[in-house]
C-alpha positions in Angstrom: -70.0 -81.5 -0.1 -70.8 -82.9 -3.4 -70.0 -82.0 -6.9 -72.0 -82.2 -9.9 -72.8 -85.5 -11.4 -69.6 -87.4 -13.2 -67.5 -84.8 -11.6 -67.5 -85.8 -7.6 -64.3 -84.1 -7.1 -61.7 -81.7 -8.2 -59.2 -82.5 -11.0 -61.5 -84.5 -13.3 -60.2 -83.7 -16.4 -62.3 -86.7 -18.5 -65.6 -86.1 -17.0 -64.8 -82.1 -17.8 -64.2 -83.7 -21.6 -67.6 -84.8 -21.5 -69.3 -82.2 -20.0 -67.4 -79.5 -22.6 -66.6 -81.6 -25.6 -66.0 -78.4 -27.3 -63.5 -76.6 -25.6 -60.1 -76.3 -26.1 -57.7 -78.1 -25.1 -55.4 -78.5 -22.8 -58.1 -77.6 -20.1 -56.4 -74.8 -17.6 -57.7 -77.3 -14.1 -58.1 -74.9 -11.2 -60.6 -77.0 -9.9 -58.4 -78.7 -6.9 -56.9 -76.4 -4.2 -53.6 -78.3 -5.1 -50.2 -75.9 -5.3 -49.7 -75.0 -8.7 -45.9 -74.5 -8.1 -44.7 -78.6 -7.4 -41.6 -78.9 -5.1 -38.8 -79.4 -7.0 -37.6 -83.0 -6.7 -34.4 -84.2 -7.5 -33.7 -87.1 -9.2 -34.7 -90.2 -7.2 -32.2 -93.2 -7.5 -33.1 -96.5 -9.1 -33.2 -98.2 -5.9 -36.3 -96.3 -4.6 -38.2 -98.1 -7.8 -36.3 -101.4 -7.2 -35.8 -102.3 -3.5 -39.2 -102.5 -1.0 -39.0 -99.8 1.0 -36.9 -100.1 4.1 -38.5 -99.8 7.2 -35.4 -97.5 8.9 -36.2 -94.8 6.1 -40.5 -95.3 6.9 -38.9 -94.1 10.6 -36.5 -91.3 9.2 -39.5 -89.9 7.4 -42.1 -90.3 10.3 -39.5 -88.8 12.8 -39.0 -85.9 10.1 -42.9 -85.5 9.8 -43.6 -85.2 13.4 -40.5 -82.4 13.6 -42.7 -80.8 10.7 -46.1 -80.8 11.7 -45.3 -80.5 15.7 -46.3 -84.2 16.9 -44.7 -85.1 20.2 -42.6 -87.7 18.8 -42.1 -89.9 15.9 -44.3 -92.8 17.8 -47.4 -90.0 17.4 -46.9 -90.0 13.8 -48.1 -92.6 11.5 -47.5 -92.4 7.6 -49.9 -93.9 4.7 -50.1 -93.7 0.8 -52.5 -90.3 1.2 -54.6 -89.1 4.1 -57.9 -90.4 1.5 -56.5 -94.4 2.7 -56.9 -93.4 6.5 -60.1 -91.8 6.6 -62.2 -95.3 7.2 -59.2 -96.8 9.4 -59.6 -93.7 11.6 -63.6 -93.6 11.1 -62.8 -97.2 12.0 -61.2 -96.6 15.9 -64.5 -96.1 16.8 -67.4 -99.1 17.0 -70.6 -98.1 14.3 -72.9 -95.4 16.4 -73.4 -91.6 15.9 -71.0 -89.6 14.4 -70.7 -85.7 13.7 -69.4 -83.8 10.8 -68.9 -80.0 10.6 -70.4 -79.3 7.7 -70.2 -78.2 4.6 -67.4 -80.0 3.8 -65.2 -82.0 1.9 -67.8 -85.4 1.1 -65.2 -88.2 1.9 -65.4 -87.4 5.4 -69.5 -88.6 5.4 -69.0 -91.5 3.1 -65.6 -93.0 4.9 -67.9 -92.4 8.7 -70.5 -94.7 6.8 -68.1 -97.6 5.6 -66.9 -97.6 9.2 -70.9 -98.5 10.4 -71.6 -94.8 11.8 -75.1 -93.0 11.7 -73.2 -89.7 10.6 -75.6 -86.5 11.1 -74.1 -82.8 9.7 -73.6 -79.7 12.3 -73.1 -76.5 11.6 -70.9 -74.9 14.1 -68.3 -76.8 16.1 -70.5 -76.8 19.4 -72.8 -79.3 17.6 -70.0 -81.7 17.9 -70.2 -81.7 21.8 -70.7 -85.5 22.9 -70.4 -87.2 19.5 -68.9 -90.4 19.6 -66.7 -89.4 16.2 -66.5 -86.0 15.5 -65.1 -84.4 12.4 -64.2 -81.3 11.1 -61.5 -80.2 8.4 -59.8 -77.2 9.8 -59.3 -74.4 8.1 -62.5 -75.8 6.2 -62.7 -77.0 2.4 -64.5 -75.3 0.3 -65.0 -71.9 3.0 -61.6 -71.9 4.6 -63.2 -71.2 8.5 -60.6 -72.0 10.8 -61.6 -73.4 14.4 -60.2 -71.9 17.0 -57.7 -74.6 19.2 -59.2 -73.3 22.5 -62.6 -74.6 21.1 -61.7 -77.2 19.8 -59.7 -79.0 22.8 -62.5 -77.9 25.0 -64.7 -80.5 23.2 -66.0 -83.6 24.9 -66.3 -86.4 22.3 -65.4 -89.9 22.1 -62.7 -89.3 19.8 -61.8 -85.9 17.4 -60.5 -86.3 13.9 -59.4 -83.0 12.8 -58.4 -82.6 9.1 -55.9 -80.2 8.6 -55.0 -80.8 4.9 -54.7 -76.9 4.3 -53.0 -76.2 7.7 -50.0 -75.3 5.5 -50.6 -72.3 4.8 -52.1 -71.1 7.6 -51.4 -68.8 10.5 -48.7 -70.6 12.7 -50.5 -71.7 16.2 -53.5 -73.2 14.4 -52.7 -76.7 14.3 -53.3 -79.4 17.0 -50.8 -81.5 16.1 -48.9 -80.6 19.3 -51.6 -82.1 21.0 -52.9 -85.6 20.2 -50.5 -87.2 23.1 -53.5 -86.2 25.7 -55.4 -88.8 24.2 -59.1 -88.6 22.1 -57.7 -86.9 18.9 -56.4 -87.3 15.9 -54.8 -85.0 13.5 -54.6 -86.0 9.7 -52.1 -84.0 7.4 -51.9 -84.1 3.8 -48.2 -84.2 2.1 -49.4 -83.2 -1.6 -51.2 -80.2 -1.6 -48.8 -77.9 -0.6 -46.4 -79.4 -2.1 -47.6 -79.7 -5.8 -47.3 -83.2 -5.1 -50.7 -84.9 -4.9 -49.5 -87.9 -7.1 -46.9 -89.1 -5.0 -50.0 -90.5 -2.6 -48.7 -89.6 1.1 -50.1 -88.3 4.2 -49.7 -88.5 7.5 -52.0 -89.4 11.1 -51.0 -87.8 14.3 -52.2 -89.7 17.5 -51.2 -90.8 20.5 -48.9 -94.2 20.2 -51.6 -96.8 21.3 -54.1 -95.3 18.1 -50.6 -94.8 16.0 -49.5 -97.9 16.4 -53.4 -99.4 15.5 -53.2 -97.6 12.7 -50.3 -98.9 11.5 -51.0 -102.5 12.2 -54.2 -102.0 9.7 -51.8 -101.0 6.7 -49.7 -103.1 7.1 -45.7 -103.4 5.6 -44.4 -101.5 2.5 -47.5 -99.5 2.7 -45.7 -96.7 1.6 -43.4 -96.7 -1.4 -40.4 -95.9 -1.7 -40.6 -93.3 -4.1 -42.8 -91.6 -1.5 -40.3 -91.9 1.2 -38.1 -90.2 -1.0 -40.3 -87.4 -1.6 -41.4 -87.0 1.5 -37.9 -86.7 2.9 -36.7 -84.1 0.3 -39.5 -82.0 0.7 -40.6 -81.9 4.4 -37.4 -80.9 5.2 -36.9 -77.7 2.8 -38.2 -75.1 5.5 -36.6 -72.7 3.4 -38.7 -73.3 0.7 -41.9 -73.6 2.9 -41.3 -70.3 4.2 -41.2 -68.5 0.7 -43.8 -70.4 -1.0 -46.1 -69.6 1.4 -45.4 -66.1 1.4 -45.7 -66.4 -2.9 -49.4 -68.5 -2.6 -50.7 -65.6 0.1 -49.5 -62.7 -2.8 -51.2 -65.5 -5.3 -54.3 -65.4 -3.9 -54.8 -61.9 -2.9 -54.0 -61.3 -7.0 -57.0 -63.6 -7.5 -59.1 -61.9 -5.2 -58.7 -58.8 -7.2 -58.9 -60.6 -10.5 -62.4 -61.9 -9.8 -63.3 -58.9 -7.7 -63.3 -56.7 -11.0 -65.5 -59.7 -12.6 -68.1 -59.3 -10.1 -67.6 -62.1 -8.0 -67.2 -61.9 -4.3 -65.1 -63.6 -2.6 -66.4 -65.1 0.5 -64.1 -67.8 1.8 -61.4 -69.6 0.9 -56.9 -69.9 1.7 -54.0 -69.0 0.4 -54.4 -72.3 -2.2 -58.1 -71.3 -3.1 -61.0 -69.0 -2.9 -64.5 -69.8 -2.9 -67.2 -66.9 -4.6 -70.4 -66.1 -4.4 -72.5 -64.8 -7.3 -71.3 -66.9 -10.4 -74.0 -68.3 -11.4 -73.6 -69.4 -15.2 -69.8 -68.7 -14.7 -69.3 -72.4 -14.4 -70.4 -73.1 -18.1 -69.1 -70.2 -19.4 -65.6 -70.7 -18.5 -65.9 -74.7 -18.8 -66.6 -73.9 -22.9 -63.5 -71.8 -22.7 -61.4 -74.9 -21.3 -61.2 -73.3 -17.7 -62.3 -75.9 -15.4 -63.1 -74.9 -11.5 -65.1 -76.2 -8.9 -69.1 -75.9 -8.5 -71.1 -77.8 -5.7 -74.5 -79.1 -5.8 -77.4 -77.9 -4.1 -75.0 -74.9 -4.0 -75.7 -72.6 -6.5 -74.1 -69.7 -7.2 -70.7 -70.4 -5.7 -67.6 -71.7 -7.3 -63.8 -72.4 -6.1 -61.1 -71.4 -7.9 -57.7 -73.0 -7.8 -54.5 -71.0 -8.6 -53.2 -70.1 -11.8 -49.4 -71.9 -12.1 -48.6 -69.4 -14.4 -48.7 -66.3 -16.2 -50.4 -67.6 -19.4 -52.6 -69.6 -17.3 -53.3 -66.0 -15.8 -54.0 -64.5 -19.0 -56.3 -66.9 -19.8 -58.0 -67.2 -17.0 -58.6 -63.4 -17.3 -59.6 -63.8 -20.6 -62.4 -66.5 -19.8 -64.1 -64.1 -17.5 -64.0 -61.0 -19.6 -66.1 -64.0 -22.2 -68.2 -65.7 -19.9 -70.4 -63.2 -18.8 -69.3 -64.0 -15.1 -69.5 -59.9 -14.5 -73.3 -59.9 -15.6 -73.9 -63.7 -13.3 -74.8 -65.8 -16.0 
């Protein structure tokens, strides 16, 4: 699913600059479904900037990651700077023919099928992915939030299933297949920095059987992630703790948005706990952009928007504030 020109994904802050020279500045960015509330790292010693990172700690982090996200062992789990890096290496397991995406969806998913030498056709419900030598769907969904069922889901014949579960997070517990990639044919991608408020570290995750893991790693080859990352990664994957209560904080978070846009007139239709998706704003793009609130259109699509959360409560008010200006209540 593409953006508008100049802007292709979330988080653009220059290419908003351009399109609203006038507005003020700092621009409130709710255009990613990023967690507004970052884990709270502590310090990192000089020797994670220094030394290359040791392969023992890539393993400590891999073993902690499959604990996490329910992979049958640490030789299921394979780790990389961000799950963007593996999307052609996995479009890659499989030689150039016809691949499936459930669509719409997040655009990197067509464009990394097509570097990999596949014919990539769009379905729209996960049936249409029956048979397809690479099928693909992002589950619960970006930008609607529709979750696949598992049942479905494993009951699918293809040559191999890549399932991106970067919002699984915050999601109903049950959902995931990361239990499930030792049978063979599928692989799970999981992203470290969205829930965690930590896109900018750069890690995610592949879960796979061992022969596909151990493929995948060969293709990245040593050091491929720092050891900043590893650091991260480690601190934060195993806070359950603090897991547990931020995702009970982003599901209050986003029912106070829904209610928040609700009284603007714009219906919420889709979405999780890290962002909603509404219907009816047309012209509420521009008229909160000039107000230096930046969210998420899609072309082709008009009329709906995404909306990020708020970190917090002056980014509240003046998200609030934007809407009662923009005209979103009247659609334009």
């Amino acid at each position: 699913m593409d953006g508008i020109p100049g802007m292709a994904h979330g988080g653009d802050l220059e290419a908003a600059r351009r399109l609203f020279p006038q507005a003020p500045t700092p621009f409130l960015d709710l255009s990613t479904g990023i967690n507004p509330h970052g884990y709270p790292m502590p310090p990192l010693g000089a020797e994670v900037f220094a030394r290359l990172p040791e392969p023992a700690a890539l393993a400590r982090l891999e073993a902690l990651a499959a604990e996490r996200y329910g992979a049958p062992s640490a030789a299921h789990v394979v780790a990389a700077p961000g799950t963007q890096l593996l999307l052609p290496l996995v479009a890659g397991l499989m030689p150039p023919g016809g691949a499936r995406i459930l669509g719409p969806t997040y655009a990197e998913h067509r464009r990394a099928a097509e570097l990999a030498g596949h014919a990539v056709g769009e379905v729209g419900a996960v049936e249409g992915l029956e048979g397809a030598g690479l099928a693909v769907l992002v589950n619960p969904n970006n930008p609607d939030g529709r979750l696949a069922e598992r049942r479905v889901l494993l009951g699918l014949r293809a040559g191999l299933l890549v399932v991106d579960e970067a919002f699984m997070e915050v999601m109903p517990s049950g959902a995931s297949l990361g239990g499930e990639v030792g049978r063979g044919g599928v692989v799970v991608l999981r992203s470290f920095g969205k829930f965690h408020g930590l896109a900018g570290v750069r890690l995610g995750f592949a879960l796979a059987e061992p022969r596909i893991a151990e493929r995948l790693r060969a293709s990245l080859g040593p050091w491929a992630v720092s050891g900043p990352a590893i650091a991260a990664g480690m601190a934060a994957l195993g806070d359950l703790a603090w897991a547990e209560a931020m995702r009970a904080r982003l599901a209050a978070e986003a029912a106070r948005l829904d209610a928040l846009l609700g009284r603007h007139g714009l219906a919420v239709v889709g979405g999780t706990a890290l962002f909603r998706l509404v219907r009816g704003a047309e012209g509420a793009f521009e008229g909160l952009g000039r107000q230096g609130v930046l969210v998420r259109r899609f072309e082709g699509r008009p009329g709906l928007l995404r909306f990020g959360l708020p970190g917090d409560e002056a980014g509240w008010e003046r998200l609030g504030r934007a809407l009662d200006g923009c005209g979103a209540a009247r659609g334009g």
